[in-house]
N, C-alpha and C positions, 0 to 999 in steps of 0.2 A: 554831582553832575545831574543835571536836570534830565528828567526824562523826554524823550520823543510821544508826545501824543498821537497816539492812532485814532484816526477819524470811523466812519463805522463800516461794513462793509459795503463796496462797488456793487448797488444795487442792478446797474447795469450790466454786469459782467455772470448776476446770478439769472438775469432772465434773458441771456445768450444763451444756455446753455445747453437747451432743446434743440435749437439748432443742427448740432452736428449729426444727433442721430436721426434728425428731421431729412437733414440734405440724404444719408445716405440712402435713408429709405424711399426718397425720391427717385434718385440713382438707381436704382434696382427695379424700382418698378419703371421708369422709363427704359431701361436694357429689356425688362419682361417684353413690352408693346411693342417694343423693336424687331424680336425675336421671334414674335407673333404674326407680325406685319410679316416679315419673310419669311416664315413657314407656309404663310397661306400663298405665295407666289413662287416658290421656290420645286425642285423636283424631289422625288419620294425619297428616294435617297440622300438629299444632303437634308431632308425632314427630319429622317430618322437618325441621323449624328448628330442635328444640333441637341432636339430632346435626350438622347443621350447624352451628350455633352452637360446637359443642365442638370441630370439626372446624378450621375460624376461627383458637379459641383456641390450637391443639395444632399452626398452620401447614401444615395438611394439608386441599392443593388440595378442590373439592367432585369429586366423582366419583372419588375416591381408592379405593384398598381396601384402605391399609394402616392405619387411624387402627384403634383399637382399640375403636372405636364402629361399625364396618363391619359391617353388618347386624344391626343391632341395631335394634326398633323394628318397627313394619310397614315395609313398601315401597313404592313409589309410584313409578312408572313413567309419566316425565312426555310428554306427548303436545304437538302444535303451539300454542305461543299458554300455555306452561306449566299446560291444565289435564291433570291425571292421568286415567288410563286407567279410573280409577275413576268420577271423576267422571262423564266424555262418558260411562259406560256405565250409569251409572243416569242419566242424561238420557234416555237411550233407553229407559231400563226404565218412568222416572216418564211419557213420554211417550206410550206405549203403553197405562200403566194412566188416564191420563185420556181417553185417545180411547176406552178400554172402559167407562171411566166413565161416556159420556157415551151410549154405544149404552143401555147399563144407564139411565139414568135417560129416557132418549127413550122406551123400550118398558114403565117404570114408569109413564109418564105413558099411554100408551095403554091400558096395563089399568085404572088407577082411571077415566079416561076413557069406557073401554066397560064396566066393571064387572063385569070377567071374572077376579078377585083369585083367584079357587074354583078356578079354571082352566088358570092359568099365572102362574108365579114365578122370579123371578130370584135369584141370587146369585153372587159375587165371591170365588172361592179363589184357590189358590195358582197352581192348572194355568188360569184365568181365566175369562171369563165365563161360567155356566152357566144355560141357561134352560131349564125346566121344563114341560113341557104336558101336563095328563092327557089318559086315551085319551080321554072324552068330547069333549072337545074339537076331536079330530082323524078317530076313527075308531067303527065302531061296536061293538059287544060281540062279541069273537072273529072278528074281520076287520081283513082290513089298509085297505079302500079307505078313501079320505078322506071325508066328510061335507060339506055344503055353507060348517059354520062355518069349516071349514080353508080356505075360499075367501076368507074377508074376513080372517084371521091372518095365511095365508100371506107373501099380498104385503107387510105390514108386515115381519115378519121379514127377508126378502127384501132389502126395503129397505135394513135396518138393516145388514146382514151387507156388502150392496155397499158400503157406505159403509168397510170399514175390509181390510184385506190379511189378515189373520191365518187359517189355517187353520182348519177347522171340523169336529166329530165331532159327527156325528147318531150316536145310540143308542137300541137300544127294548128296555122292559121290559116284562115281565108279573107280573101277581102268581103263586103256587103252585097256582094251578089247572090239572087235568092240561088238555090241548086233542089231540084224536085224529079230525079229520077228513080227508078227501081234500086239501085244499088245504095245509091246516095239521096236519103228521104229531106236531109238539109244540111246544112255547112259543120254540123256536129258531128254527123257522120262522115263527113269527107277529111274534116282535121283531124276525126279520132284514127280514123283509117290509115291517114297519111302517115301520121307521127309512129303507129304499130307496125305499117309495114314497114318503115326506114331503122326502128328499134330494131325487128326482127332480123332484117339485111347487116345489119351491122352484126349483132352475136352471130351471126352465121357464116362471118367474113374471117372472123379471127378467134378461136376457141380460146385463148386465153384473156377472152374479157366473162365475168363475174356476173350470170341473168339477176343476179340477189343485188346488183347493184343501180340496177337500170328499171326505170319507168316510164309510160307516154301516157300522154292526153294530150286534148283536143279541145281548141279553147274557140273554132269557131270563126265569128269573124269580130268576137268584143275584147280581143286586145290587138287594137291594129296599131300600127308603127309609124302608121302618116295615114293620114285625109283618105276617103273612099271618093272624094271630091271629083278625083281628075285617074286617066290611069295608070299615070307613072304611081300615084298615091297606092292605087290599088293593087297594085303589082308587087311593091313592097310589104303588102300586107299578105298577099300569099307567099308563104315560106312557111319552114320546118325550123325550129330552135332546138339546139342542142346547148341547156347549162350543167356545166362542171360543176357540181355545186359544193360551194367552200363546208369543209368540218368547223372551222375556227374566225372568227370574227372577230373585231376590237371595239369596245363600249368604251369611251371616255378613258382612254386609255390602258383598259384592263381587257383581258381576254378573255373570253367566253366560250368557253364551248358548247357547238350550235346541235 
């Protein structure tokens, strides 16, 4: 029986054969870019499960620092009970801003209540609560003493402040009008004066506010609030500021303590 002749080997079939471990390593590394692309748009939390996840797959323990995933991603630095350091610290930061929340909306209710809107206002920045009171309200034209209205304000204020721990900065302004008496040699004197006697009315309204808490100064007439142009301008520029001033702040999403 004659034998079957074999021809030589499938030249083609021997220089396919890089191929496969070619595609896979393709494969993996397009999954890597992928994985990367969404880490860098993704939040801290599902950051830190994927790298874990790859961490998993590549047999490299969690808390490792040799996987080639190791520090990649934001960071998260886990605290008792597995919440991150991030977390427990805007708890404190969100819990602070509703406790000022609620000073802010208790002393908005008392001004539509007594109908003093003209008067005194609030607002909620970064550095945190800020209240408002023009001079009429407190003092008389070119003096620092208090008026009898600062009598029925005061104690509210007072109030409100006792109720929460946070640091307080009294400050008084003037509009650009010069001031040249015995008492009051210039506008530095009249805001430092205003802002210390309105500090001082206050601790003296309610013993359980904190003097280690509280500060004034007197900035004058160079941080005005509108125009010295016209005298609605200038009217808003005399007033007394009272900022609650926030403990905790948020940087690009992380917490700060201020």
């Amino acid at each position: 029986m004659a034998r079957k002749k074999h021809g030589p080997p499938h030249e083609e079939a021997e220089g396919e054969a890089w191929l496969l471990p070619y595609s896979d390593l393709m494969t993996l590394l397009l999954a890597l870019f992928m994985a990367l692309f969404g880490m860098a748009s993704m939040d801290k939390g599902k950051a830190a499960a994927v790298g874990a996840s790859f961490g998993r797959a590549f047999g490299i323990l969690p808390g490792g620092g040799n996987s080639i995933f190791y520090g990649l991603g934001p960071a998260i630095v886990a605290t008792n009970g597995g919440e991150s350091a991030e977390d427990a610290g805007n708890g404190a930061y969100f819990a602070e801003n509703e406790a000022l929340t609620a000073v802010q909306r208790n002393l908005e209710n008392y001004i539509k209540e007594n109908h003093i809107e003209t008067q005194i206002n609030t607002a909620m920045t970064e550095e945190g609560l800020m209240i408002r009171i023009k001079e009429q309200a407190l003092f008389p034209s070119g003096s620092a003493e208090l008026v009898a209205e600062s009598q029925r304000l005061g104690p509210v204020v007072a109030g409100l402040l006792a109720a929460i721990p946070e640091n307080v900065i009294i400050s008084g302004h003037t509009d650009n009008v010069p001031i040249n008496t015995e008492q009051y040699p210039s506008n530095w004197e009249l805001s430092s004066a205003r802002a210390m006697n309105f500090m001082r009315y206050l601790l003296s309204v309610n013993s359980n506010l904190n003097p280690a808490r509280f500060s004034a100064i007197g900035f004058a007439e160079y941080r005005p609030a509108a125009t010295n142009d016209t005298e609605e301008g200038r009217a808003r520029n005399r007033r007394v500021e009272i900022l609650i001033a926030r403990n905790f702040k948020l940087a690009e999403g992380t917490l700060v303590a201020k």
